[in-house]
py3Dmol code that shows the C-alpha trace and the ligand (Angstrom):
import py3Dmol

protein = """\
ATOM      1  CA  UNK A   1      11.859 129.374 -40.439  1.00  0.00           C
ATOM      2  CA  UNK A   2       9.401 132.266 -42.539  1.00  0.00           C
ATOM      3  CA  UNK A   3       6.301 132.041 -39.870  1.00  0.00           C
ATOM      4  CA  UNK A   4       2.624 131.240 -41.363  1.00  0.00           C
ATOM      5  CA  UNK A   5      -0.553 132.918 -40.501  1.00  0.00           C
ATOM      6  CA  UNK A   6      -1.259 129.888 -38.701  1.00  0.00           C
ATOM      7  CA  UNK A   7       1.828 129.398 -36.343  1.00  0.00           C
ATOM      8  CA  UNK A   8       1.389 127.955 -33.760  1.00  0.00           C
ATOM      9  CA  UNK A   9       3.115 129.978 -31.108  1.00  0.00           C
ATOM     10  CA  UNK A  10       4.953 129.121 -26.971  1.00  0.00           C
ATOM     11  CA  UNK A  11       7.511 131.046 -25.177  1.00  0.00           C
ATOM     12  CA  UNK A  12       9.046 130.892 -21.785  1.00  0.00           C
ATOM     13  CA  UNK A  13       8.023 133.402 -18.703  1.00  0.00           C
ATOM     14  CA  UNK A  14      10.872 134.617 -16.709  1.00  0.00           C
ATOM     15  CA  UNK A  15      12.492 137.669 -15.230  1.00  0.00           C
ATOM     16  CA  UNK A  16      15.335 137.772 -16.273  1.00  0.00           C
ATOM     17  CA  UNK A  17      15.120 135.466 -18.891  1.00  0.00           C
ATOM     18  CA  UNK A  18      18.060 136.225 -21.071  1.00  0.00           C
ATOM     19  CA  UNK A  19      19.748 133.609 -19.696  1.00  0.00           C
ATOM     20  CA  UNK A  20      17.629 130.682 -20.598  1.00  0.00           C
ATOM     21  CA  UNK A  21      17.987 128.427 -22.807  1.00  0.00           C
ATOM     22  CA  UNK A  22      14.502 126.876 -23.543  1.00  0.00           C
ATOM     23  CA  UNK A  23      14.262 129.038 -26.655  1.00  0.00           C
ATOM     24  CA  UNK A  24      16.915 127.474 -28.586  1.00  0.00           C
ATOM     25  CA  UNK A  25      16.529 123.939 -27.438  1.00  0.00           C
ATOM     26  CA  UNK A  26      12.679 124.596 -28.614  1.00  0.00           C
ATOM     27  CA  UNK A  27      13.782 126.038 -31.141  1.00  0.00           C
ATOM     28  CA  UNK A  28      16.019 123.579 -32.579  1.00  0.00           C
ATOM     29  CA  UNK A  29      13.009 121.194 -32.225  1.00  0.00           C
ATOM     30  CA  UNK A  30      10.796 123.228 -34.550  1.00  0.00           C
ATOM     31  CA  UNK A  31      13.163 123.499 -36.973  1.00  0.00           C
ATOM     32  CA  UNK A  32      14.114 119.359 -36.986  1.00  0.00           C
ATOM     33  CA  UNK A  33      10.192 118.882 -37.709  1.00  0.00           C
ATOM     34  CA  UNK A  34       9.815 121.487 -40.318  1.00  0.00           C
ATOM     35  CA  UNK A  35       7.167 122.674 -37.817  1.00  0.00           C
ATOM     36  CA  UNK A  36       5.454 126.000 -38.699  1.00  0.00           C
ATOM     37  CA  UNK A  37       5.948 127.477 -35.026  1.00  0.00           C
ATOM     38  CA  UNK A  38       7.903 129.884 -32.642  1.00  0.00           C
ATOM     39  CA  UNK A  39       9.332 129.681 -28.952  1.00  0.00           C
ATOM     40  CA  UNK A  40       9.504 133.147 -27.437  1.00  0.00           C
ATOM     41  CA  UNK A  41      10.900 134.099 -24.747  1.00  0.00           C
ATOM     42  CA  UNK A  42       8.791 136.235 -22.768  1.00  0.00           C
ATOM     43  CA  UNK A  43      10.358 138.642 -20.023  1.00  0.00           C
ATOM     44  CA  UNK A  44       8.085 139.334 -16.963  1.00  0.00           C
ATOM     45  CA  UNK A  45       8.881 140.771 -14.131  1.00  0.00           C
ATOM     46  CA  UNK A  46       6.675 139.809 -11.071  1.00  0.00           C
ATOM     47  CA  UNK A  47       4.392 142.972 -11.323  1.00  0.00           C
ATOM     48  CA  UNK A  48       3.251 141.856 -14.586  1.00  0.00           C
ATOM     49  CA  UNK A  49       3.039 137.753 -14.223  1.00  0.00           C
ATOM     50  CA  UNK A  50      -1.048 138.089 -13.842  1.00  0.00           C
ATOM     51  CA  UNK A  51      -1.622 140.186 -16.601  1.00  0.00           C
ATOM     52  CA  UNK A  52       1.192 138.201 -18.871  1.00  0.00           C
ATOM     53  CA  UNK A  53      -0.486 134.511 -17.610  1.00  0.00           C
ATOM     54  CA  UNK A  54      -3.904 135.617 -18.657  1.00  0.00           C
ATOM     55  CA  UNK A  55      -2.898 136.870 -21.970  1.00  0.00           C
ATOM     56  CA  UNK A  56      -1.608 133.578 -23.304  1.00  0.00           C
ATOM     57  CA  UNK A  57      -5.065 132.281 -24.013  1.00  0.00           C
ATOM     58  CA  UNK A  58      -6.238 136.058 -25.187  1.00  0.00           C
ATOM     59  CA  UNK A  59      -3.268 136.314 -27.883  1.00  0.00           C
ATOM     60  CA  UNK A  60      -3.846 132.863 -29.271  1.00  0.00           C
ATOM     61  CA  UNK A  61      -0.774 131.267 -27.755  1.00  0.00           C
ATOM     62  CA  UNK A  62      -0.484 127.045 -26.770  1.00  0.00           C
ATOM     63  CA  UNK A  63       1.188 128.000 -23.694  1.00  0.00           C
ATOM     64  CA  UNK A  64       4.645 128.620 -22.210  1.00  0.00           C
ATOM     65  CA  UNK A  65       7.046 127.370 -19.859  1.00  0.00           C
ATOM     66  CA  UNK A  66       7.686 129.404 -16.095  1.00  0.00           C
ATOM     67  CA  UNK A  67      11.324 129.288 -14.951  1.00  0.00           C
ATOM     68  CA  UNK A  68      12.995 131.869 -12.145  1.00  0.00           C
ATOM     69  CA  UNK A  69      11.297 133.422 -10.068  1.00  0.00           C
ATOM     70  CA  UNK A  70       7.995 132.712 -11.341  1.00  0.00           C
ATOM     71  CA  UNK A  71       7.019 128.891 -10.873  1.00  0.00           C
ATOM     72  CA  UNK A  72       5.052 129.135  -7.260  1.00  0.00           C
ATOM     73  CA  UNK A  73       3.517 132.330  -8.048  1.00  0.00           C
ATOM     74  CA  UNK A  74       1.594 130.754 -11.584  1.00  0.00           C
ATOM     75  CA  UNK A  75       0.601 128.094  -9.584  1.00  0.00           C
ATOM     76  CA  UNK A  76      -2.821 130.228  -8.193  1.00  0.00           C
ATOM     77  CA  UNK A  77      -3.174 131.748 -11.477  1.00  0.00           C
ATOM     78  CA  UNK A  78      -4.183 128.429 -13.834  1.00  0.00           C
ATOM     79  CA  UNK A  79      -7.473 127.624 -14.517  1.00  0.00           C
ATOM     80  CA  UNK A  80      -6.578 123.703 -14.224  1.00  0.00           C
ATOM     81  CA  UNK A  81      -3.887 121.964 -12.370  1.00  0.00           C
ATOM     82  CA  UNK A  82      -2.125 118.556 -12.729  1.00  0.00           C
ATOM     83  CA  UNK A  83      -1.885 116.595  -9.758  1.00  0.00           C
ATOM     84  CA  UNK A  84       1.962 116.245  -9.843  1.00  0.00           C
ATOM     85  CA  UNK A  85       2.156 120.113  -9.582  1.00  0.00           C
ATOM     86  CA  UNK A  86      -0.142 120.492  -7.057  1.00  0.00           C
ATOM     87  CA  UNK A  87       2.659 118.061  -4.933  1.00  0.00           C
ATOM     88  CA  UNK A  88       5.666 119.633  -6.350  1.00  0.00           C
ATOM     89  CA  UNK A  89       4.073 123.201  -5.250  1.00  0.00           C
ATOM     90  CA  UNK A  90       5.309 124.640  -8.385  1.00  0.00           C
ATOM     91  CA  UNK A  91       4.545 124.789 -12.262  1.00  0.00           C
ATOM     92  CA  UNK A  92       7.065 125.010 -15.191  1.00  0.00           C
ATOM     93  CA  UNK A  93       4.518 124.084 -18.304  1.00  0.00           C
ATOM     94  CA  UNK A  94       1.489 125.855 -18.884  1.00  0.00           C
ATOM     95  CA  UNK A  95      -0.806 124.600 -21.782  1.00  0.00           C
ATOM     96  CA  UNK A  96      -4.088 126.426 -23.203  1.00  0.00           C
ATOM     97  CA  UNK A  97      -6.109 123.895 -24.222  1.00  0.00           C
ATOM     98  CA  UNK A  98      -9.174 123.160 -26.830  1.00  0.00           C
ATOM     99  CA  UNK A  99     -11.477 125.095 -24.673  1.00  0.00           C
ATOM    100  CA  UNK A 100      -9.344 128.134 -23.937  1.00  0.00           C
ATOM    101  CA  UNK A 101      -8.711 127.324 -19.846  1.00  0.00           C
ATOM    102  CA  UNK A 102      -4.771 127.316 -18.941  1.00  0.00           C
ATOM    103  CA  UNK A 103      -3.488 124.024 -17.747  1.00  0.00           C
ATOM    104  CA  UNK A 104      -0.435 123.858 -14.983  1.00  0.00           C
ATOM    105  CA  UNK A 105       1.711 121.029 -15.136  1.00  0.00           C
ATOM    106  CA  UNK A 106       4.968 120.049 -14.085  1.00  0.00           C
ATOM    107  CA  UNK A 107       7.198 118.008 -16.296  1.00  0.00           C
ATOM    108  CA  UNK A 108      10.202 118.594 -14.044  1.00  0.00           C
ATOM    109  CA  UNK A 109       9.901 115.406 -11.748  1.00  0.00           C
ATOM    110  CA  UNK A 110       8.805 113.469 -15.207  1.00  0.00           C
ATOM    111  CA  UNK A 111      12.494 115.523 -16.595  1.00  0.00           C
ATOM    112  CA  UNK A 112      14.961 114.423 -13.484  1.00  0.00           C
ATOM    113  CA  UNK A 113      13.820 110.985 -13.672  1.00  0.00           C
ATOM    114  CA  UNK A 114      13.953 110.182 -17.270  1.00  0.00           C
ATOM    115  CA  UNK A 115      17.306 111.888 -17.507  1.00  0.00           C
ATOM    116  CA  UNK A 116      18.901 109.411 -14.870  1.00  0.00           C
ATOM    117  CA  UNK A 117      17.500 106.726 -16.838  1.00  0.00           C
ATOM    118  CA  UNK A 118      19.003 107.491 -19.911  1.00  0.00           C
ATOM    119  CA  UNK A 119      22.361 108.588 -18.194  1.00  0.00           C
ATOM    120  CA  UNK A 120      22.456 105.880 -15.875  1.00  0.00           C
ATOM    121  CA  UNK A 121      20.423 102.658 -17.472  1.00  0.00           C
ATOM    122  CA  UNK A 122      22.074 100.289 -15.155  1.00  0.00           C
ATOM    123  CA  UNK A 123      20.037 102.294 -12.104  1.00  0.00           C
ATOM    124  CA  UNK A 124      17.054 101.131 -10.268  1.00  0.00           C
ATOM    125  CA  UNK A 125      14.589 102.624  -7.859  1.00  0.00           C
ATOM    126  CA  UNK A 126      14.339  99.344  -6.004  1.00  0.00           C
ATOM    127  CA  UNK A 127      18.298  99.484  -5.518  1.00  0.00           C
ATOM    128  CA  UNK A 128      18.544 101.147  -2.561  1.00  0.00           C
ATOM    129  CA  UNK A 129      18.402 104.140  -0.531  1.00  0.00           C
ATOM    130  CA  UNK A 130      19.014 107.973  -1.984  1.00  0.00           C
ATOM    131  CA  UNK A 131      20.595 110.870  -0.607  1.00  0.00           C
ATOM    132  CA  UNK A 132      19.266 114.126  -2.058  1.00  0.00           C
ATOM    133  CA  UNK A 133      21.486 117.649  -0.988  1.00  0.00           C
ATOM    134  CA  UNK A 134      18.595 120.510  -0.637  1.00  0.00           C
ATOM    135  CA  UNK A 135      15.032 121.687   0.255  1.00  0.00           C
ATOM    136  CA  UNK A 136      14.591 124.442  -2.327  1.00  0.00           C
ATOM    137  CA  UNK A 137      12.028 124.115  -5.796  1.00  0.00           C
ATOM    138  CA  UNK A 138      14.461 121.547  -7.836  1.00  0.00           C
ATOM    139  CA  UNK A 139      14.351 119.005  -4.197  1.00  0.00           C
ATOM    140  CA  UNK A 140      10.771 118.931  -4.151  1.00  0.00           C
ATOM    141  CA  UNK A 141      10.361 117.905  -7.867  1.00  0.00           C
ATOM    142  CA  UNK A 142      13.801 115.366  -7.281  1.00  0.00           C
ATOM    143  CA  UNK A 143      12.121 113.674  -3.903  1.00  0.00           C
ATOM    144  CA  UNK A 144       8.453 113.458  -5.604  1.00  0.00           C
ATOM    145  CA  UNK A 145      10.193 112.039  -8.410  1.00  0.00           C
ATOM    146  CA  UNK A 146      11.943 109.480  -6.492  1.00  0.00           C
ATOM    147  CA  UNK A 147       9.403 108.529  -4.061  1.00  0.00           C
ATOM    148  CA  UNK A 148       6.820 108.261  -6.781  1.00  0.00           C
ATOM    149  CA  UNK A 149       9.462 105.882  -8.861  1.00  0.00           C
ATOM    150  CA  UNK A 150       9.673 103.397  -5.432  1.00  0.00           C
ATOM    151  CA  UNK A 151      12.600 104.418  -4.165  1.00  0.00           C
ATOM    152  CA  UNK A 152      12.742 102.518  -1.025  1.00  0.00           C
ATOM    153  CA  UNK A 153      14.425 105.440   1.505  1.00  0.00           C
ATOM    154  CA  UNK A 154      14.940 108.727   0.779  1.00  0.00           C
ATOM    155  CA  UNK A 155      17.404 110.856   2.733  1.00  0.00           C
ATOM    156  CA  UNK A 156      16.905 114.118   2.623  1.00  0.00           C
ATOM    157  CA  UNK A 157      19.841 116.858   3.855  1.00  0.00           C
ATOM    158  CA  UNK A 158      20.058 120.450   3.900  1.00  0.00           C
ATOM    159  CA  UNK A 159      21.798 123.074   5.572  1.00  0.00           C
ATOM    160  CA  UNK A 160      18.074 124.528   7.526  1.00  0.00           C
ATOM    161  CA  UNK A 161      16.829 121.247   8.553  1.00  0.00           C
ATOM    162  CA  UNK A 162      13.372 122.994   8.845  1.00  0.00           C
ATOM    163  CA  UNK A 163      13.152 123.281   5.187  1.00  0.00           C
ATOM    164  CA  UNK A 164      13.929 119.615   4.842  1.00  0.00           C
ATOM    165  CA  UNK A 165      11.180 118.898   7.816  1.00  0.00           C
ATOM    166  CA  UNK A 166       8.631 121.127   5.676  1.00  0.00           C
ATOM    167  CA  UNK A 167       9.163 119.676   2.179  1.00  0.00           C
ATOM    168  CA  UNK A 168       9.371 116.133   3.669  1.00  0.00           C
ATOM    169  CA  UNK A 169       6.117 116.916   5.630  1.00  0.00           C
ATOM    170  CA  UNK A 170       4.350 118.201   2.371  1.00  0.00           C
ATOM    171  CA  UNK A 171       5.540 115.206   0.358  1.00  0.00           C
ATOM    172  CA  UNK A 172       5.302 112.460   2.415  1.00  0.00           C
ATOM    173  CA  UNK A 173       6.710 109.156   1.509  1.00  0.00           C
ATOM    174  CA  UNK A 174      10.038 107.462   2.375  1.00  0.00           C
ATOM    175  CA  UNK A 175      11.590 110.610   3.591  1.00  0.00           C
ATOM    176  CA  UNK A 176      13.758 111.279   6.181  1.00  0.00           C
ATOM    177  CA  UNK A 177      15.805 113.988   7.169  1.00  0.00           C
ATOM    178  CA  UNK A 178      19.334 113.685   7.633  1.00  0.00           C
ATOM    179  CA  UNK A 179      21.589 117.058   9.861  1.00  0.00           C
ATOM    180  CA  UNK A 180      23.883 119.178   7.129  1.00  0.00           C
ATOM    181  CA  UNK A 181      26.533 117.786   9.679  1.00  0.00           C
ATOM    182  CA  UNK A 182      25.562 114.003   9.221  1.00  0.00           C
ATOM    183  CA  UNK A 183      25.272 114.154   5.416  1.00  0.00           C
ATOM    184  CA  UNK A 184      29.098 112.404   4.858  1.00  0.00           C
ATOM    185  CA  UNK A 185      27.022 109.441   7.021  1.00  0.00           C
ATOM    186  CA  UNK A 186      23.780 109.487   4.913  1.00  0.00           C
ATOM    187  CA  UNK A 187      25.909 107.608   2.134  1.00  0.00           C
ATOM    188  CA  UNK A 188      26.249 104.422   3.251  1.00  0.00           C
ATOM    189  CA  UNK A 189      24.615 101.791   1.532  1.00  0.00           C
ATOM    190  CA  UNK A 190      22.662 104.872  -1.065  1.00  0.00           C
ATOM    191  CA  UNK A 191      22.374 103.192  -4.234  1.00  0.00           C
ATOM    192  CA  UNK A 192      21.758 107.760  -5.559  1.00  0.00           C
ATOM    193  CA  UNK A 193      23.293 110.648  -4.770  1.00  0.00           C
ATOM    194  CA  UNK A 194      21.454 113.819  -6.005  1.00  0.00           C
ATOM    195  CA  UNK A 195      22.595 117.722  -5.614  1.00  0.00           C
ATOM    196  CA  UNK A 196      19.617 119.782  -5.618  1.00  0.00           C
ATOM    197  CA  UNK A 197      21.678 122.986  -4.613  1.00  0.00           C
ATOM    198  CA  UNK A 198      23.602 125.568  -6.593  1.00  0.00           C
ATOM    199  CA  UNK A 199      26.435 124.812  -4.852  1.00  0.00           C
ATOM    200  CA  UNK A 200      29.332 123.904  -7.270  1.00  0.00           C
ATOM    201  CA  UNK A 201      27.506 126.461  -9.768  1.00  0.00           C
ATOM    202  CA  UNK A 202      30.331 128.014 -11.307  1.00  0.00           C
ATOM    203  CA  UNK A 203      30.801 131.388  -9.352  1.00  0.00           C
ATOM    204  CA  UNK A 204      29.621 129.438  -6.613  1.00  0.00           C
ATOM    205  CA  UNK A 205      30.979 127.927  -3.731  1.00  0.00           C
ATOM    206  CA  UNK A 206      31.446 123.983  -3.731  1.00  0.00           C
ATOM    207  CA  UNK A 207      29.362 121.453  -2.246  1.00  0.00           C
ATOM    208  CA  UNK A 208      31.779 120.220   0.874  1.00  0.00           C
ATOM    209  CA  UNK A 209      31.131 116.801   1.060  1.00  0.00           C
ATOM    210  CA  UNK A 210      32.991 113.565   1.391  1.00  0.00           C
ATOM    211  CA  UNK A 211      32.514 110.736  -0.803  1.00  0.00           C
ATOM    212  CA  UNK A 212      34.067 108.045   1.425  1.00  0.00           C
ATOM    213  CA  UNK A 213      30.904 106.265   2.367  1.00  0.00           C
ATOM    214  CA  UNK A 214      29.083 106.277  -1.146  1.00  0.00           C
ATOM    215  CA  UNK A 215      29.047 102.775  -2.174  1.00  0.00           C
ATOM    216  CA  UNK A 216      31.377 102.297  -5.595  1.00  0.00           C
ATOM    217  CA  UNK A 217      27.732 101.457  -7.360  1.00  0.00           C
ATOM    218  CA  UNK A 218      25.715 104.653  -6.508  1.00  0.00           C
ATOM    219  CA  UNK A 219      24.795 106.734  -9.059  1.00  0.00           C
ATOM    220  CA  UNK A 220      26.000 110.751  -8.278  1.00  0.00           C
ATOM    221  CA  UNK A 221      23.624 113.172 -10.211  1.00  0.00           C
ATOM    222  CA  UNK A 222      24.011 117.273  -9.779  1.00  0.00           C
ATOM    223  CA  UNK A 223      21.195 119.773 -11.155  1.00  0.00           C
ATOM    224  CA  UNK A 224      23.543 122.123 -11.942  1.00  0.00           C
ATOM    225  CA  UNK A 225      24.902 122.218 -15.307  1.00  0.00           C
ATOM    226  CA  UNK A 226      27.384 125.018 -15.373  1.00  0.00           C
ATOM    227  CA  UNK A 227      29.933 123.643 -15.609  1.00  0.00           C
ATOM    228  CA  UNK A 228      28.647 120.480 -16.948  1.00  0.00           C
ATOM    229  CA  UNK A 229      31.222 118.393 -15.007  1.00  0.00           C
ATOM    230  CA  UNK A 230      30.880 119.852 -11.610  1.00  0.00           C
ATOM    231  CA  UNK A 231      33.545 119.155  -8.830  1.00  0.00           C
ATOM    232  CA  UNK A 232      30.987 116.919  -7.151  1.00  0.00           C
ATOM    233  CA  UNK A 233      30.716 114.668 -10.696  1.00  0.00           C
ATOM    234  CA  UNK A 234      34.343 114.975 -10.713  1.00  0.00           C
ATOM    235  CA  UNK A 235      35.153 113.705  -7.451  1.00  0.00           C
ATOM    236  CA  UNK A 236      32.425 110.665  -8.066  1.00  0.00           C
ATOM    237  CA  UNK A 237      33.648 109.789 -11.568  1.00  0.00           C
ATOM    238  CA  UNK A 238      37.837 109.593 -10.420  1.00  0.00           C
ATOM    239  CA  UNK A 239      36.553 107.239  -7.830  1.00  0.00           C
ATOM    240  CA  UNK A 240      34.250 105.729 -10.506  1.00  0.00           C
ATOM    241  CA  UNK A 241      31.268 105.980  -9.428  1.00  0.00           C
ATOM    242  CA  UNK A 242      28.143 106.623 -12.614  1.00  0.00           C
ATOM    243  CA  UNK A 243      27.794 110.263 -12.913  1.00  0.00           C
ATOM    244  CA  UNK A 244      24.842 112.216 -14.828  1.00  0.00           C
ATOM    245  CA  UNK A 245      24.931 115.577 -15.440  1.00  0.00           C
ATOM    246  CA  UNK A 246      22.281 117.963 -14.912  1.00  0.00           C
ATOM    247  CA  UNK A 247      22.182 119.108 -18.668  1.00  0.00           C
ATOM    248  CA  UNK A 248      19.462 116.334 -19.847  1.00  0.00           C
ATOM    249  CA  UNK A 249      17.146 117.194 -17.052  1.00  0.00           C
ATOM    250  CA  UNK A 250      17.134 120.933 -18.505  1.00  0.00           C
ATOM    251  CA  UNK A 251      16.586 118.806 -21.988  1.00  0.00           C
ATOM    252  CA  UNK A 252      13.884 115.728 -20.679  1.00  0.00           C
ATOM    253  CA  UNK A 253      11.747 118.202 -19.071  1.00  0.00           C
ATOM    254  CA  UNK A 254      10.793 120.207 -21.828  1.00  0.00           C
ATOM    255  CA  UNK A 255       9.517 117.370 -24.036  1.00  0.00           C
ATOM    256  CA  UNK A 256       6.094 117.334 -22.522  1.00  0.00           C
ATOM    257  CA  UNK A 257       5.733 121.081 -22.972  1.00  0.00           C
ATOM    258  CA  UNK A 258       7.097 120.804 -26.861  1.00  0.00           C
ATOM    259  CA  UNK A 259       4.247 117.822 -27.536  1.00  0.00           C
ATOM    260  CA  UNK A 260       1.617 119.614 -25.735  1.00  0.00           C
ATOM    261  CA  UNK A 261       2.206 122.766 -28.223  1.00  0.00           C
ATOM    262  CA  UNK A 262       3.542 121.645 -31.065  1.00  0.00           C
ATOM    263  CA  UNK A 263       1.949 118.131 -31.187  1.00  0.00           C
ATOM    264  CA  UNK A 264       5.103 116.376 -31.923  1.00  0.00           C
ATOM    265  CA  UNK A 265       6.849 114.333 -29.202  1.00  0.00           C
ATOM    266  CA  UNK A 266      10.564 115.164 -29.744  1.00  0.00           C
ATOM    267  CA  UNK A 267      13.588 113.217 -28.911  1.00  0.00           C
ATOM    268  CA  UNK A 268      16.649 114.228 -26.588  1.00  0.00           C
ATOM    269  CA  UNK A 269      19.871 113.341 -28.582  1.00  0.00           C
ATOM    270  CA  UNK A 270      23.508 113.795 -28.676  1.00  0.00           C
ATOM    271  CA  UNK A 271      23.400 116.486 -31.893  1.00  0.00           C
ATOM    272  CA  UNK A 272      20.789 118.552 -29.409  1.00  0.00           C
ATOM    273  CA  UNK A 273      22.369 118.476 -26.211  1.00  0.00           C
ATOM    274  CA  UNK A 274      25.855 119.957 -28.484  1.00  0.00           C
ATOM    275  CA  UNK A 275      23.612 122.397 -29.823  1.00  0.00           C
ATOM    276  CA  UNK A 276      22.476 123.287 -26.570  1.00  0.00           C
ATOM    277  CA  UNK A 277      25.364 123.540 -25.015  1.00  0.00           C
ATOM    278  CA  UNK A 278      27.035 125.851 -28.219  1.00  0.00           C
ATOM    279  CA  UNK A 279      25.027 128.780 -27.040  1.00  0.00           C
TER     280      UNK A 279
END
"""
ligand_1 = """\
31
ATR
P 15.877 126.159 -5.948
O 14.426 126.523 -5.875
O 16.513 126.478 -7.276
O 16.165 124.761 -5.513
P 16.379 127.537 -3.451
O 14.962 127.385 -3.059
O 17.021 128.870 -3.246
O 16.635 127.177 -4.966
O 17.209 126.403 -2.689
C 18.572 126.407 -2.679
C 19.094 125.211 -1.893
O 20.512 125.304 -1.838
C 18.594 125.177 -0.468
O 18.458 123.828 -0.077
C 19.751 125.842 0.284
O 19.877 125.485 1.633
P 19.065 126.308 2.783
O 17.675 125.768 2.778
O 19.806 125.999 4.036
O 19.140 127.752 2.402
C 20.931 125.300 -0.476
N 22.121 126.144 -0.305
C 22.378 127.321 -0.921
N 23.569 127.807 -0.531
C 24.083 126.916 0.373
C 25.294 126.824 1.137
N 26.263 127.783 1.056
N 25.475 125.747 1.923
C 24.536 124.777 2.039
N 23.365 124.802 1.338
C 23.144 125.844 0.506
"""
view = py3Dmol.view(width=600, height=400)
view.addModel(protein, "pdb")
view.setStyle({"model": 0}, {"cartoon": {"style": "trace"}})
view.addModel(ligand_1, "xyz")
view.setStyle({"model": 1}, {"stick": {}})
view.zoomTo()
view.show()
């Protein structure tokens, strides 16, 4: 795409941000609607996150997405932030809006949820209790997700319980915390099964837990994404239990952030989550 004079221009803030992939799922997105527009990505390292934030609004860009290590620091630096942030404690989506103040949102709760609907149609809030594996950033967005959806019982288990006290103390809601030792346990009777952790990451280690509780029924998500079939969706889908991977959260969340820029609202589809995945 040959860029205008009036293009409208996003990126995504991270250090390192080599890795990421935001610029080509964006990207692909632009070029699908002919749109006259670039997604950048931006490498910051934490010394310069103030001075890169601020300049969004003085260069004329509609924002950016925040990814590792930067999403709790941006929170103090927006002019304006949405209440499902302010839970979360974190923002991935910044927008500059009409009058030039910078917006915080995050679209990551909004991106785990609308993933397991698509992957898992057949799956409803009401169903039963979940089990979610972690207390770090992706938890807090899964469990306000959840317990905003009306999940009836959420059980929450990680290896520090105090994490799990604190987030579950910060969220509120259904929430209870379940000891690392007693996770096997926590799966009676869950109607979801979420891994939060990087465990089962390739490189590394796996997520040691046994399935033999988990109801047939239960839905078994995982965050991660590389590999896309982790042991964990392995294990759940020879015993046939619904599995969703953690790709389409990666692909749901960033279709707030693409609307709010680009004023488009684009669609998640097979063809972009191949393209995606080609890189
Ligand atoms: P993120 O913000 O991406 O979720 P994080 O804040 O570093 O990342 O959280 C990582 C999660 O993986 C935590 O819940 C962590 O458990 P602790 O709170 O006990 O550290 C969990 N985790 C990482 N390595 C683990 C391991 N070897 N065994 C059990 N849990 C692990």
């Amino acid at each position: 795409m040959i860029l205008s004079g009036k293009a409208k221009v996003a990126g995504v803030i991270g250090w390192p941000v080599g890795h990421s992939r935001s610029p080509r799922l964006h990207g692909w997105w632009l070029e699908q609607h002919g749109i006259d527009g670039a997604y950048i990505p931006l490498a910051v390292p934490r010394e310069g996150l103030e001075a890169a934030v601020r300049a969004l609004p003085a260069l004329g860009l509609r924002g950016a997405n925040v990814t590792v290590p930067h999403k709790e620091a941006v929170l103090r630096l927006v002019d304006r932030l949405d209440p499902v942030a302010a839970r979360i404690g974190a923002v991935n989506t910044l927008v500059v809006a009409e009058d030039g103040a910078l917006e915080g949102r995050n679209t990551d709760a909004e991106g785990f949820l609308n993933n397991l609907r698509d992957g898992a149609p057949g799956w409803r809030s009401a169903a039963g209790p979940a089990v979610v594996i972690g207390a770090g950033g992706a938890a807090r967005a899964v469990v306000a997700a959840l317990a905003d959806a009306g999940v009836p019982e959420i059980r929450l288990v990680n290896r520090t319980p105090e994490k799990a006290e604190t987030l579950a103390c910060a969220l509120g809601g259904p929430v209870h915390v379940v000891p690392w030792f007693g996770r096997g346990g926590a799966l009676a009777e869950a109607a979801l099964l979420v891994n939060t952790t990087t465990l089962g990451m390739a490189g590394q280690p796996l997520l040691d837990l046994d399935l033999a509780h988990l109801p047939p029924s239960a839905v078994v998500t995982d965050i991660v994404y590389t590999p896309l079939e982790t042991p964990l969706l392995a294990v759940a889908r020879a015993r046939g239990n619904p599995v969703v991977d953690g790709l389409g959260m990666l692909l749901h969340q960033a279709v707030p952030g693409f609307e709010a820029w680009f004023g488009v609202r684009p669609a998640v589809t097979p063809e972009l989550r191949a393209f995606v995945l080609a890189a």
